[in-house]
N, C-alpha and C positions, 0 to 999 in steps of 0.2 A: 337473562343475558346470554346472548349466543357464544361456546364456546371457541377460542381463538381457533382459526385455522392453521394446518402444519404446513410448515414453510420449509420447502425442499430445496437443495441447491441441486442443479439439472447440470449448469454449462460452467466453465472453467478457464481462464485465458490468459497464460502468465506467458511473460517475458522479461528476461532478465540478462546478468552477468554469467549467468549459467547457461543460456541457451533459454529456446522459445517449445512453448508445449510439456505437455504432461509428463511425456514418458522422456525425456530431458533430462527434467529436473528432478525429477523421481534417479532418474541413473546418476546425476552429480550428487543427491542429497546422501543417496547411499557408497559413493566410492567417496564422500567427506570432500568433495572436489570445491576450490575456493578461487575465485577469479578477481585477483585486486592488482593494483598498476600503481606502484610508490613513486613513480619517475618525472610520467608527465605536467605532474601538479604538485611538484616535491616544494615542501618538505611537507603536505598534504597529501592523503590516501583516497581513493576513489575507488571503486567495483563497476566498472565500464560494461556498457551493454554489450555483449556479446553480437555476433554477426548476424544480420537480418536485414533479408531482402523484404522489405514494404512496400515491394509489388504485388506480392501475393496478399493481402488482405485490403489494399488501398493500392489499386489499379491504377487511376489516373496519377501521371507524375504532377498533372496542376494542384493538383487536392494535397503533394506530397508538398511542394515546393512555398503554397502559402502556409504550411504549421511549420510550428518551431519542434524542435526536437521532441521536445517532451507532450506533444499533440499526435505526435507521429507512434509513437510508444507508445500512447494512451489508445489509441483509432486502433492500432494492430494488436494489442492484446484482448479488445473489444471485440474485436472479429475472431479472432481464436476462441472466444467464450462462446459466441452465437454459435459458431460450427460445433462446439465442445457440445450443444442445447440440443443441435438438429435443428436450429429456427433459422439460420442462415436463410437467404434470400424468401424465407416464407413471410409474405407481405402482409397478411391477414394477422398473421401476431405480429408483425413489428409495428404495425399500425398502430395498434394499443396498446404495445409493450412499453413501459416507463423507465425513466431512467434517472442514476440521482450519482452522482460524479463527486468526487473528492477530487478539489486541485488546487495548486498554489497561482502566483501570478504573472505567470509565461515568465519570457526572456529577453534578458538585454542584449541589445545589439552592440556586443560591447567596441569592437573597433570603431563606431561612428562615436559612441560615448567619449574614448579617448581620445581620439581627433579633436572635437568640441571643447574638452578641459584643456590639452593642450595651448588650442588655441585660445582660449579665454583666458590661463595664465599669461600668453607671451602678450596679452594686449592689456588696454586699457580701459575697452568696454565694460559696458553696464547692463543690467540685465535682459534689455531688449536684444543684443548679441546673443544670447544665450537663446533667446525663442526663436528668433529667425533660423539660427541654426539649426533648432532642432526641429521648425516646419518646415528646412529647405534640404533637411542632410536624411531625415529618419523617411526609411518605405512609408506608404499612406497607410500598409497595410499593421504597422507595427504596434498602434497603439491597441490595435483589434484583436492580435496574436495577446500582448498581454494579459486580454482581461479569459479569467479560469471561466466561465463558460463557455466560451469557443469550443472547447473538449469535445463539449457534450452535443455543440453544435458540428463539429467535425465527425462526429457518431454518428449522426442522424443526418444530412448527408452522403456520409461514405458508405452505411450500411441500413440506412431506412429507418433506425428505431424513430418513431413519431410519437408515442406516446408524449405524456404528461415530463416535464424534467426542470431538475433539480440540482444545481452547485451549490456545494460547503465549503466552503474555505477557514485557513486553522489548523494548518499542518496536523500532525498526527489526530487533534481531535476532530477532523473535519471526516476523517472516513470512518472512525468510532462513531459518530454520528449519521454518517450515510448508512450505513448499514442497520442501526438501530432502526432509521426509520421505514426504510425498504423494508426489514422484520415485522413491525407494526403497520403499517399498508397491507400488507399480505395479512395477517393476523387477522385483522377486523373486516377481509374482505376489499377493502379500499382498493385493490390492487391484485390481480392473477399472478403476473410474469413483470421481475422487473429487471434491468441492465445495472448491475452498482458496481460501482469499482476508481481509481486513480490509476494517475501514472506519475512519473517522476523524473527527472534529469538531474544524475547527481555528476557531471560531467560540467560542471558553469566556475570559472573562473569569478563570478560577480557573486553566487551563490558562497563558493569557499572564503571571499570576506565576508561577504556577510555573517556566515557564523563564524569566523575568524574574531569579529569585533566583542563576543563575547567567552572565544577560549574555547568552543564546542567542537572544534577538525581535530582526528585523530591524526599525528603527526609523525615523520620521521619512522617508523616500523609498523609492522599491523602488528596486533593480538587478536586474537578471539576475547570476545564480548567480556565475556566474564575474567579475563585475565586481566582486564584496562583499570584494575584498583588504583594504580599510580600510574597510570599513564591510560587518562582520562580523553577521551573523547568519540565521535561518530565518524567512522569510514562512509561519505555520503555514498551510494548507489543509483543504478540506473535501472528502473524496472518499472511494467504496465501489470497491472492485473485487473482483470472483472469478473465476477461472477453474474451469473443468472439465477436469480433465487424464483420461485415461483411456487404458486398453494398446491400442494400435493392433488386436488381437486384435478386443477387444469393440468397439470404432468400427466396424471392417470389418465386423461381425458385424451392425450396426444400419445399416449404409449412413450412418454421419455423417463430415462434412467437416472433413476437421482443417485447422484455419488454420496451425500449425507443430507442431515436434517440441520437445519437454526432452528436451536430451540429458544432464545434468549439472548439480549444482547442490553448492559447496563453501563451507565457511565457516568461519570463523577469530575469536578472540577477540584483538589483539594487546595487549600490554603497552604500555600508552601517553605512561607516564610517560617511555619513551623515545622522543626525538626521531625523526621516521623510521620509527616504530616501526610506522604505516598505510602505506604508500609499500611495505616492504617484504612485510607482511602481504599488499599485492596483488599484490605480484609472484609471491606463493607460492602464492597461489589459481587467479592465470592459469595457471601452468605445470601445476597439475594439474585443470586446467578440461577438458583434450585438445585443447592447442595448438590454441586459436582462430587466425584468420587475423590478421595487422598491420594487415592492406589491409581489412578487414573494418569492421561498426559497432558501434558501443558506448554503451547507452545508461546512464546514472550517475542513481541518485538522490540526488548532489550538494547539501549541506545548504547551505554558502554558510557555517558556519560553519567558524571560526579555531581551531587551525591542522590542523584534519583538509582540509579544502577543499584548500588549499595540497598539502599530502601527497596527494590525491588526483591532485592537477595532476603533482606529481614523476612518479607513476606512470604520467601518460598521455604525458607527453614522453618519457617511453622505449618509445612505442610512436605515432611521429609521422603512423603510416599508417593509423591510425585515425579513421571518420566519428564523432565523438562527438558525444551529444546530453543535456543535463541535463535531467531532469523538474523539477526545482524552480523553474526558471524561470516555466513555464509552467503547472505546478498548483501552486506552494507545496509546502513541505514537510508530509507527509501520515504521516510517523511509522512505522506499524503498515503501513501501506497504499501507501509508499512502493515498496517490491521488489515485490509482487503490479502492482505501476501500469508498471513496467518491465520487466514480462514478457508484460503483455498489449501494450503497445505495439509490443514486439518482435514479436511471435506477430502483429498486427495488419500492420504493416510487411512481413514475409515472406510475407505472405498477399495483399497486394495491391502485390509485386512494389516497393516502394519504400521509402528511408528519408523519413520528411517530416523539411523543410528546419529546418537551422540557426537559433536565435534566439539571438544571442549575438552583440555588438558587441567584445570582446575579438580576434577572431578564432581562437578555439580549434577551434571548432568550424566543419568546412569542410563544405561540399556533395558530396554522392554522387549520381554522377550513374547508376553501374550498379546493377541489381538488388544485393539483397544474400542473402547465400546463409546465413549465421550470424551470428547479433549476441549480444555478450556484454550481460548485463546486470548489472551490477555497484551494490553497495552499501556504504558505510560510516557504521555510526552516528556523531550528532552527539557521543555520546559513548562509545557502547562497539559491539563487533561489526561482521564487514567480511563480505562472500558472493560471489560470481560465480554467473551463472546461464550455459549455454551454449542457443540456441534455433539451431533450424534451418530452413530451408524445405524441405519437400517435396515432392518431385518426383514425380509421378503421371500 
């Protein structure tokens, strides 16, 4: 059996509440800098994308003006990763460069929606009312924008990846899984260089009922993550990110510069109806993650919801030697985009020799002051699906 190939991450392509690019989010992670807006969706918390012209990576305003929000985030953090690769406009890799997309299920148009119920209360119609309106009120283009491969169709388009591709859908496990598989494609060979990553619009007014109808919106003040013990819930976020993973083989082969290695990526459904039942899901992901180090970092896209949050904390006090660090503090919770956000930050971190500092007033989270050599990255949905990532630094 031929031994797995090493699967290097090359390109990098966030955007966020924080700002767009590397060296951004690198300057806000370390001045603990937090971008949330309690007002406009009160008594509901959001982390609104920061400023960005999507001219610069999605040129055509036609290509801007048929995606919804969250296509236009996803295409432009797509493009910051290619350039992050050095594969930008080179046609000869994007041609067989692969791509495999985490995304949810676009956007409603919500003012045409209201109009329609509107009027379907003040009337007497039946539900032919309701279809005519909605094939004579909705763009033609709307049922198109909703369905999640568009994305990746919007990618390949806007910036040429042609390879092979691939949408998961499944909120937080759907990129747990995109990247799993991206890992195993490269592994077995199956695959050189591939495009993986989500995006997210935590900015939807349809979205904040939606998980409104089960109690999940952090409401009325922000905390940091780990301080939501009694005052439970997710600040939704707006952020794109993708990486470019690719077999160390063809990296070397192009002269590009890996910021860190995936060495491993595992994932687990647990039974949740029993208590415990995420706590020990993560213990079983660590152990066949390939015994990460105690003394090591671990960065969590930690929802702040109850009682998975709690369970997740079970599982890090039995590993007390660990630098932990929660992304939802800091960008909201971003869903789809959540795991791809905590791998490049990891892959970021190893690459410029540092964990950025602690934001967390609980004390959970302590300072590392040495380099770090492997950081786990770890996920558990707000309500289903748990993952470990394992990243490495490279020594060269």
């Amino acid at each position: 059996m031929n031994k797995p190939k090493e699967a290097w991450i090359t390109g990098i392509g966030i955007v966020s509440s924080l700002g767009e690019g590397l060296d951004a989010h690198w300057d806000a992670l370390n001045a603990r800098r937090i971008n949330v807006d309690e007002k406009r969706f009160a008594p509901y918390i959001v982390h609104p994308l920061a400023p960005v012209s999507f001219d610069a990576q999605i040129p055509k305003k036609g290509d801007q003006r048929q995606m919804d929000a969250w296509q236009r985030i996803g295409t432009y953090a797509a493009g910051l990763a290619l350039d992050s690769a050095g594969v930008k406009g080179n046609q000869e890799i994007l041609g067989r460069m692969d791509m495999i997309v985490a995304a949810g299920g676009g956007e409603r148009d919500v003012p045409v929606d209201l109009a329609i119920l509107n009027a379907y209360v003040k009337s007497n119609a039946g539900p032919a009312f309701l279809n005519e309106r909605l094939m004579n009120d909705l763009r033609p283009t709307l049922f198109l924008t909703q369905l999640s491969n568009l994305l990746a169709g919007n990618i390949a388009i806007v910036h040429g990846v042609s390879g092979t591709s691939r949408t998961f859908m499944g909120e937080e496990a759907a990129s747990i899984d995109a990247a799993r598989i991206a890992l195993a494609r490269i592994q077995s060979g199956q695959s050189d260089i591939t495009l993986v990553g989500a995006a997210h619009n935590g900015e939807r007014t349809d979205l904040l009922i939606l998980y409104e109808f089960d109690d999940f919106n952090l409401k009325d003040k922000f905390d940091p993550v780990w301080a939501r013990d009694k005052h439970s819930g997710f600040a939704l976020g707006s952020a794109g990110v993708f990486l470019v993973i690719e077999s160390r083989e063809h990296a070397e082969a192009r002269g590009a510069r890996p910021y860190a290695r995936l060495t491993n990526v595992v994932t687990d459904l647990a039974q949740r109806k029993q208590p415990g039942a995420v706590t020990k899901s993560l213990e079983a992901l660590w152990s066949k993650l390939g015994m990460p180090k105690d003394n090591g970092a671990l960065i969590t896209g930690a929802t702040g919801v109850e009682p998975v949050t709690s369970e997740e904390r079970a599982f890090l006090s039995g590993h007390p030697g660990c630098a932990v660090r929660a992304t939802g503090t800091s960008f909201g919770h971003t869903l789809e985009t959540q795991f791809p956000l905590g791998l490049a930050l990891a892959a970021l971190s190893l690459s410029r020799g540092a964990l950025f500092p602690p934001n967390d007033p609980t004390g959970l989270e302590v300072e590392m002051t040495d380099p770090p050599t492997q950081i786990v990255v770890m996920g558990a949905g707000h309500w289903q699906g748990e993952g470990m990532a394992l990243v490495e630094a490279i020594n060269k």
